[in-house]
Each structure stands twice: as C-alpha cells, then as structure tokens.
N, C-alpha and C positions, 0 to 999 in steps of 0.2 A: 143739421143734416136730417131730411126726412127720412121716415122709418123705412124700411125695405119692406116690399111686401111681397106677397106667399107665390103670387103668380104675375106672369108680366105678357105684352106684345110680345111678339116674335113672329119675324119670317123664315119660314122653311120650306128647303126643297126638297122633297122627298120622294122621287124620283126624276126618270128623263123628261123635263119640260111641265114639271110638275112643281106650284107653286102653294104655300098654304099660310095663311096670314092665319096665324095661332093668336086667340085672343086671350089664351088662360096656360101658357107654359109654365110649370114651375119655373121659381128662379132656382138655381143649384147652392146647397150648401157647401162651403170651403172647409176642404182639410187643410192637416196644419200648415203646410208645405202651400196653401193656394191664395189666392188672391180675388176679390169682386170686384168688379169695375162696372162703375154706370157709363153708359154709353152717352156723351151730347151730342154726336153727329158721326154720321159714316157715307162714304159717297159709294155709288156706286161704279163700277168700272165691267169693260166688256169682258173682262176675265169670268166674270159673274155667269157671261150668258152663256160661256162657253162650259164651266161646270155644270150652269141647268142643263145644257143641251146634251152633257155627258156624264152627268152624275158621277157613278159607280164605276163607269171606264175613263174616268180623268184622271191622271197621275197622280193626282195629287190627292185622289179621295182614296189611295189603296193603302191600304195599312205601312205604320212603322215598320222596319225589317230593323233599325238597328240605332244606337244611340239612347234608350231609355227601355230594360225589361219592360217584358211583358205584364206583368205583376204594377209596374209604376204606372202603365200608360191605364191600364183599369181603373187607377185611382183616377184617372182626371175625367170628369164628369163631361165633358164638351166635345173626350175624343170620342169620334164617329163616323170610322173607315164604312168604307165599301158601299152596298148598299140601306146605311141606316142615313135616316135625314139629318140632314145638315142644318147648319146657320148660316148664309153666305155672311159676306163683310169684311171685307179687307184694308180699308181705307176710314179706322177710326181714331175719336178723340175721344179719351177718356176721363174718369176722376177713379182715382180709389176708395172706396167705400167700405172695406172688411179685408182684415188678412189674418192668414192662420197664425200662430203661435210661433211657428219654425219662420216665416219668413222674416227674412233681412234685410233684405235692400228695398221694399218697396213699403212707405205708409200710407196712411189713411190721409186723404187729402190731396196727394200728390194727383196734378194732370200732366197725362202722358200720350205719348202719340206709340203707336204699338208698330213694327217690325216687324211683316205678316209671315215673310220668308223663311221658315227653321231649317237651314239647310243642313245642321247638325243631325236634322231626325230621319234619314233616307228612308224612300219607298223605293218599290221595288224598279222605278223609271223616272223619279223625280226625289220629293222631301217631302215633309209635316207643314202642314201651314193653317195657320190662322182664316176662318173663314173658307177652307177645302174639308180637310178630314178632322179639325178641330174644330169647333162651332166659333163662328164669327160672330161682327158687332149689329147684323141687322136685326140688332131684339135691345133692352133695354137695359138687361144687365149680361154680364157675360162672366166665366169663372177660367183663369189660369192659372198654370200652376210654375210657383219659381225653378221647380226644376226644368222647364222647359224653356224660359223667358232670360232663364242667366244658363249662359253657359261659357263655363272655364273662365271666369269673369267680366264675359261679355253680356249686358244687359242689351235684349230688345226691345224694353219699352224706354222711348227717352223723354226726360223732362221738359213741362213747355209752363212756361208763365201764362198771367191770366189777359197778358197783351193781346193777342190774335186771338180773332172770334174763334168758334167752334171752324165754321165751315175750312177757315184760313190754314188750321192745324189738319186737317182732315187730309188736306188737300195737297201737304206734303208729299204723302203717299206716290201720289200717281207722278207728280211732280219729279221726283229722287225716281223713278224708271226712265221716266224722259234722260234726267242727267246722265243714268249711268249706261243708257245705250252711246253715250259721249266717251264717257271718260274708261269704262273698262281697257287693260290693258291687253293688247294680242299676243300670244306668241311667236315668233320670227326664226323658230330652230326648231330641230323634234325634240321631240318632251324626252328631257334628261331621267330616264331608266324607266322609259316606257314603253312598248310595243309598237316595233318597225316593220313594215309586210312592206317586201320588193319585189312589185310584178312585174316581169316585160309580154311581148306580143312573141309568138314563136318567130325566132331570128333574129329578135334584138336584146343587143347586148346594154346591160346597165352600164352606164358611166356618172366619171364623176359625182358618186358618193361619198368619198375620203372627206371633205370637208362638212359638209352636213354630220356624218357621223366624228367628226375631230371638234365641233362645235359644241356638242350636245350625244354623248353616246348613249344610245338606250339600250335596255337591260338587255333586250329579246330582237332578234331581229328572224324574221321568217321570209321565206324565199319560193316565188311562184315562176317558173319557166324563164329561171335564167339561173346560171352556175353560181352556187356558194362562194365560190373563191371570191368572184366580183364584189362581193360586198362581204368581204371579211368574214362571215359567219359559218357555223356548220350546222345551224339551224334548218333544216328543208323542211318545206310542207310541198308536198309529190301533186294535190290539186286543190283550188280555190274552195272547193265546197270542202276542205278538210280545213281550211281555216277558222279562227273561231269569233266571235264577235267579239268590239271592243277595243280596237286596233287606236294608238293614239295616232300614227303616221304612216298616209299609206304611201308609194312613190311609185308613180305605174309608169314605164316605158308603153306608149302607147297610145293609139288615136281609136278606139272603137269605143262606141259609145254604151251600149250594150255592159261592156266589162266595166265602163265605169259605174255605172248604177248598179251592178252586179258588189262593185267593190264599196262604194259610200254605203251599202247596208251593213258595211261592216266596220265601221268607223266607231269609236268612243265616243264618251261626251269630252266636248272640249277636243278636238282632234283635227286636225289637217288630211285633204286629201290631195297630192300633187303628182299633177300629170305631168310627166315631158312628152312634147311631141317630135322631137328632134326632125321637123319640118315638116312632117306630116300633117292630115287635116280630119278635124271629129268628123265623122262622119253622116250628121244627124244633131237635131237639138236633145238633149242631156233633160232627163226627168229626173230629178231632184228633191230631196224629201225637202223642202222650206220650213217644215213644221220644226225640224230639228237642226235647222241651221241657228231659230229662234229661241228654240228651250234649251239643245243641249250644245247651242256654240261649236257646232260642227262649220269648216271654211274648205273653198276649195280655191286650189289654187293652181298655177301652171306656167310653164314658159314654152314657147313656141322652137328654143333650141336643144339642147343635148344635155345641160348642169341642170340640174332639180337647185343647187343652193341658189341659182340665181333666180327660180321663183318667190323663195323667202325671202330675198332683199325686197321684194316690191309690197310687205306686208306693211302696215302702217301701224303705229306704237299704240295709236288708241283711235276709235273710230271720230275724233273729233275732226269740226269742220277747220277748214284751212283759209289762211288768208286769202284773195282772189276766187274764191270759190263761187261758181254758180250755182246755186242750191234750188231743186223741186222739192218740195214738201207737197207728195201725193196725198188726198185724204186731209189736206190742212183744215178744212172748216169743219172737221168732226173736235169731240173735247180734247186727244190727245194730241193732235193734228195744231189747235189750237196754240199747245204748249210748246209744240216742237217749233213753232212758226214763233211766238213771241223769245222765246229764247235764243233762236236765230238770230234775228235783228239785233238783240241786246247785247251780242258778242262782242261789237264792236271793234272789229276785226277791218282791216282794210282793204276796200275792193271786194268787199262781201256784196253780190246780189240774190234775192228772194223771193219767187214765183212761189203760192198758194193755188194749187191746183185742187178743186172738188168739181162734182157736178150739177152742185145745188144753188142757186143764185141766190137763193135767203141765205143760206146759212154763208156762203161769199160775203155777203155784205154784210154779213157781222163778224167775220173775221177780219174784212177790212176797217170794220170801226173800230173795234178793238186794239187791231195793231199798228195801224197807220200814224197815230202819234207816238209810238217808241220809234218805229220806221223812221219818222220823218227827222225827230229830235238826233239821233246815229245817223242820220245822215247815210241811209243803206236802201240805195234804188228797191221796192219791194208793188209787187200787185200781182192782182187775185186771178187767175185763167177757168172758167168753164171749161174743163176739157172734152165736153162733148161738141160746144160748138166749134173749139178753142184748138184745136189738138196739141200738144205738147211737142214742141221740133229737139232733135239731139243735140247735144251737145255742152249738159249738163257734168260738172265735175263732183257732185255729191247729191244725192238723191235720199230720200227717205220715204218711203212707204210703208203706210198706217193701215191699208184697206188689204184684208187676209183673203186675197183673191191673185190668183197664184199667175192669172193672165197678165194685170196688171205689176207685179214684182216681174213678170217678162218687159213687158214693158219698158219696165224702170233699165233695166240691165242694157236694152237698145237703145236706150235714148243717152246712156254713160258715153262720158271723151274719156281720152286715154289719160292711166292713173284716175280714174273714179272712185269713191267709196260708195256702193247701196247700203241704207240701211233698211231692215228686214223687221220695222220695229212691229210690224204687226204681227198680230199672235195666233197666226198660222198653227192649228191642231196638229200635232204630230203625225206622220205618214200623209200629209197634203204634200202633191208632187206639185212641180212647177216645169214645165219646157222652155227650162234657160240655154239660152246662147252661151254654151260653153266655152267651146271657140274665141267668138268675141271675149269672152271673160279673159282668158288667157292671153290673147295677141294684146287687149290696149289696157290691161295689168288692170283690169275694174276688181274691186274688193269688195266680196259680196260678206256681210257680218248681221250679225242678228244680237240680241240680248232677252233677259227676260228678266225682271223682279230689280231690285237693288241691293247695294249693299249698305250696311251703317253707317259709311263714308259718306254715301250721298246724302241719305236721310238727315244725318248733320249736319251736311254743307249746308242743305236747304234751309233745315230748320236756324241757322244761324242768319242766314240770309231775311226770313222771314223774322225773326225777333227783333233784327236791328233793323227792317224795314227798307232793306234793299232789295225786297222783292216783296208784291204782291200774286198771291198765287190765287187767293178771291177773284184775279182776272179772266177764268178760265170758268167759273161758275154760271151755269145756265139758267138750273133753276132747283125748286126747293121741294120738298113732299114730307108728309110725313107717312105711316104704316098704311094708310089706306090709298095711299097716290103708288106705294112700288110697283104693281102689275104695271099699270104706263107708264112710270119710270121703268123699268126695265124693258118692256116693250120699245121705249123709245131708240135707249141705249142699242136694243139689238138690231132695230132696224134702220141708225145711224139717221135719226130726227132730230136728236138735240145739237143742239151749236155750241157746247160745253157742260160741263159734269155736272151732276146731280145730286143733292143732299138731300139725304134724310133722316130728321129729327125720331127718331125711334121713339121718344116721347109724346111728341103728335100722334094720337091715336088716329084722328078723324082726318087730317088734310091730306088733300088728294094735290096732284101733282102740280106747280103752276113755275111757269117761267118767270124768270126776273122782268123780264118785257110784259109781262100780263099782272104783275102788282099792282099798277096805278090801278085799273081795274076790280082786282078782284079781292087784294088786300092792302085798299090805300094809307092805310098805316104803317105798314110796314117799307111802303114805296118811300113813304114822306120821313121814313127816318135813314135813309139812305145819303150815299155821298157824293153827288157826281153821277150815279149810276154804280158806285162801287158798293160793296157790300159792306157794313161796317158792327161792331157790337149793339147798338141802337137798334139798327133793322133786326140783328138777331131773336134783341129782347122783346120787338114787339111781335115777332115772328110767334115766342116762345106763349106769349101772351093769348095766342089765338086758343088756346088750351084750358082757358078759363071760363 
C-alpha cells in the first residue's frame, strides 16, 4: 500500500454554480470512531448539478437537526452544512486504507461500494448524505465516520470482491435508484395513526368514510366545512388556513381546483391526497408540486363517484411494470434513461412493448446499439422515436419520465390509457409545479409515483446481480475523465450531451474528459484492451496507466 500523503485533488463546490478543482486539500486525519477510504472511481450523476446549481438551498446541504449530537457531527471532519464547500460524489468505489482504534466493522483493505443516502441523519426537509453536506468521493481520499455508516447494525458501506472493475461497482449506485423507483412499496389505506384532514365544498356532505377509517384508523382526524359527526371525530379545525402542515391523508369532497393546490401544500412526506368528485368536474388543470411527488412521495389520487375507498383500490402495490404493458421511456437516450430502457426489455415479461423516446438522433442511435440485442434476444418489440419529428400518440399503459421539465411529465399524464402508472423519475427540484390533468388522472385511475435515492435492498440486489454477472451495469457507461475533464463532465451531464454516465478516476490528475467512442482515437491503448466495446479490468488498467 502506498503511503498516504499530506495533500490530495479534490473537487469542490463552493458556492451557486461555483466549481474549484483543489489541487493541494489536506487529506483529513481519522479519529478513533473514523475510517479513510481511497477513492478508485466515482461517477457523476445529475443530482450533482442540481446541488451546484443550489448549493446552500438544497436539502440536503442543511444541517443535521437529529440522529447524531451536535458535539459528534463536529468531530467528523467531511461534515459541511450550509453554505461551507462541499465534495460532490455520490456514486463511489472504494478501498479502506486507515481506521481509527474504535472501529469494528470495517478493515484495512476491504473494497466497498458506499450508501450515499443517511436517512437516519434528518435535515430540516430532507437527511445527511454522502457527497451533499458530508464531503463525497470527487477527491482522492475521503474520511467517514462508523458512527454514521453503521446504524442500529445496519452498515452502509457493502462489500465488493476484486471481480468488477472500478467503474462496474461504481455504477451500482445510480443503477439500485433506477430499481427502486420499481420495487418501492405504496400504500393503499391511510397511514395507521397518522393525520386525517376531511374537506368538503360548502354543501357537500362526506360519505362513505367508515371503511377507509375501519381499514387503517389514524390517530388525528381534522374537519374542514363538513359536520364532525360525519366522520366520527370531535376534532374541528373552524378554516383551512388554521390547519397545519404535514397532513399524511387528505380526503376533499370536491371539484375546485384552486382548493386542491391550496390543500397538496399541506400534505406530509409520504402522504395521499384524495379527491372525490361525486360527479363533478375539476375545473381547470391542477398545479402541482412534481418536485415533491419525487423527493417526498407525495400521490394523488381520486375517484369520479361518492367512496374515497374506492380510490385506494386503484393504487398499485409497487410501481412495477406489468405484463402487456406498453411502456414510453421519455428521456431514454440520456444515462439514466438508458438504464431504465435496458432493464425494461430484460424483464422478460410477456407482451411487454418498448418505445425510447429522445430528441437527439445521436444519442437514439446509441441507445439503439446498445439495447437492441437484449430487445431482440427477449424477444420484446422495442424502437427509438424522435419525438420532435415523431410526436408520441396516447395510449401508453406505463410511462416514465427522466427529463425535469414539468410540460413534458404533462405530457406523459395525456398520452396514459386507463390504469396507467407515470413514473416521475426525474428529479424535479422541490416546489417545480407541473399543469397536470387532474381530471384525466382520476376518471382513467393513471397513477402518478415518483422515488428518490435507494434503499440497501436494491443496492444488494444489484450488487449481487453484478458479482455473479447476471448484469452488466458497465453497459450504460459513456465515457471516462479524470480531475481535469470534470468541468465538461459535468457541463455535459447538465446539458444532457452524454449518452451514458461518466467516470472519474480522482487519481487522473491530468485527463480530461473523452468518450468510450473517442478511445480508438485518443487513447488507443486503452480501446485495444477492451471487450467487444465493453468495458473490462484490462481497459481499466491501461486507463490507470496514463498516469505514468
């Protein structure tokens, strides 16, 4: 093991849109309780540009409120709320290279792929994370600490053999988000002893609540211009603006659109909003926060007659696709867009069809190289649509939209058949509204879901899948950089130019950015130890080699 030394690269943002390629950071000394990790590879992800672009007002960059004193988080040398510069980095592979005294679970030597998400560490509208308000892996060493990494005997860094290259472990990461905007589970009843608010319209009477509340009784039930008795409670709130935020369930008698948006700013994380319109009609397209349909799993939901329970039958157990499905993948030839399309096809589900919708004809035709031989081997009709010249016709039963532009997630909601699932996988900034077709959402039961991050679950599916080599996840990799390529890596990333994700070797002081397609060229060594076109240890090593 080579010696560690006193000062290292590193990239930091250190303000709004503000980037600084550090060529002499200390590296951090570990206490006893901490851990050093060398960093072999980190990709980059648009999660990244959205903290540049927001720094200090990004959720995720505002201080711990709870889960580790104030006194403990001081000790860790990486934590760096608010406005102090950060390390971006979310999507690394690492080795362990030093641990303090106190640590126990993790040694010297072990390679690990890290768990960026601490949802144990809450801020004040999000959690702690790796690469936001703790310094990530875009630098060459990085310092954690086990009280943050193990909690309640949950470790978040998991072990990886020396099988899969760097970039292959790396690339779990973004991989395990794709999964678990899949497999998260919904709920289909109100949140057992959580917060109920029942509004009607002056004149309409609530019905049919007995079974929603004999399902699932919540703790609190609150009452806006309709009679307590109705819904069993003696809870009254006298007007809307005396309500308080936070609400896990709301149940509005009522078709004004106005009151709806009025009322989704008062929803929880994780919470249902359910209209009945007991025949009535919205009156108008529905502005909608989409940013926090995405972060905080906020759903809406509705039925067109008099029962609110029988909009909760139409919820579906997990946003996965369905047998027969006809699937848009909006945004397919960007990197995430990429995964979500390869995984599609792979399902191998029956009567599954597969439309790749972008606007870009290069990166289309590398999406179709790419995935046209799983397509074709599944046996699952798939091709690529321009949708500028192309326009997309309705009548799609599962959608997924990649691109955080809020016309386009309208879009997607019109072009849904009845029982649709959207998914909302793009990372719509919180308080981005969208003018969905509510209405429509409600009469043909479309299921509008979002995700954000993963959980352990996925990140081991995956990683199990990648050890035993029933997935290559190198298949989504574009191209390579190392500390003096990130500005146009990132640049790229934010202006949706690359055709799959990006690695950067934090060890490469000098290589600047170059695609997998542009190797013959520009680093034919590292082309000629490739596989096929795939990425392999070989390419890694001569990659690593340009360093000499």
């Amino acid at each position: 093991m080579s010696a560690i030394p006193a000062t290292q690269y590193a990239i930091q943002f250190t303000g709004k849109d503000e980037v600084f390629v550090n060529t002499a950071k200390p590296v951090d000394k570990i206490g006893p309780t901490q851990i050093l990790l060398e960093v072999e590879a980190c990709g980059i992800c648009f999660s990244d540009t959205k903290l540049l672009h927001a720094f200090a007002d990004h959720p995720r960059k505002s201080p711990v409120v709870a889960g580790l004193a104030p006194e403990v988080l001081a000790e860790v040398p990486g934590y760096h709320p608010n406005a102090e510069p950060t390390v971006p980095g979310h999507e690394p592979v690492v080795h362990v290279v030093a641990v303090g005294d106190q640590v126990t679970h993790y040694r010297v030597g072990e390679r690990l792929l890290v768990q960026a998400d601490w949802r144990h560490l809450p801020t004040a509208a999000s959690n702690g994370a790796f690469g936001y308000n703790f310094e990530g892996a875009l630098q060459q060493y990085v310092v954690v600490d086990e009280r943050i990494v193990v909690h309640q005997g949950e470790e978040f860094m998991l072990r990886v053999s020396d099988r899969p290259t760097a970039a292959q472990v790396a690339l779990v990461e973004p991989w395990s988000t794709v999964e678990a905007s899949y497999s998260r589970s919904e709920r289909n009843t109100l949140k057992a002893g959580g917060r109920l608010l029942v509004v009607a319209d002056a004149g309409v009477t609530p019905s049919g609540l007995e079974p929603l509340l004999a399902a699932a009784r919540p703790g609190s039930i609150e009452v806006v211009g309709a009679d307590p008795a109705v819904v069993d409670s003696q809870a009254v709130v006298a007007a809307l603006d005396a309500v308080a935020a936070g609400v896990d369930d709301i149940v509005y008698f009522g078709s004004d659109a106005a009151t709806i948006e009025q009322l989704s700013a008062l929803l929880g994380a994780r919470s249902l909003l359910c209209v009945v319109l007991a025949g009535a009609t919205i009156d108008r397209r529905v502005q909608l926060d989409v940013g926090r349909v995405h972060y905080d799993f906020t759903r809406y939901i509705g039925t067109t007659g008099t029962e609110p329970a029988e909009a909760y039958t139409h919820i579906p157990a997990k946003g996965e696709i369905r047998a027969q499905d006809k699937v848009a993948i909006i945004g397919a030839a960007g990197p995430m867009g990429l995964m979500h399309t390869v995984r599609t096809v792979s399902l191998g589900l029956p009567d599954v069809s597969v439309v790749g919708a972008d606007v870009n004809d290069e990166r289309l035709a590398h999406l179709a190289e790419v995935v046209n031989p799983t397509a074709a081997e599944r046996g699952v009709p798939f091709q690529v649509i321009n949708s500028i010249s192309t326009p997309l016709e309705p009548g799609y039963s599962y959608l997924t939209c990649l691109v955080p532009v809020p016309a386009l997630l309208a879009q997607a909601v019109d072009l849904a058949s009845d029982g649709a699932i959207v998914n909302a996988f793009a990372g719509f900034p919180a308080g981005t509204l969208a003018e969905l077709d509510l209405q429509g959402i409600i009469e043909r039961h479309i299921f509008l879901l979002g995700t954000s991050g993963s959980e352990m679950s996925d990140m081991r599916s995956l990683l199990a899948k990648l050890e035993t080599g029933a997935l290559d996840t190198s298949i989504s990799l574009d191209a390579v950089c190392g500390m003096a390529g990130f500005s146009d890596a990132i640049d790229a990333v934010n202006n949706r130019t690359s055709g799959g994700k990006i690695m950067v070797y934090p060890q490469l002081h000098d290589l600047g950015l170059v695609r997998l397609a542009e190797l013959p060229e520009k680093l034919p060594e590292v082309a000629a130890a490739m596989d096929g076109g795939r990425w392999t240890h070989a390419a890694e090593e001569a990659l690593l080699a340009t360093a000499d």
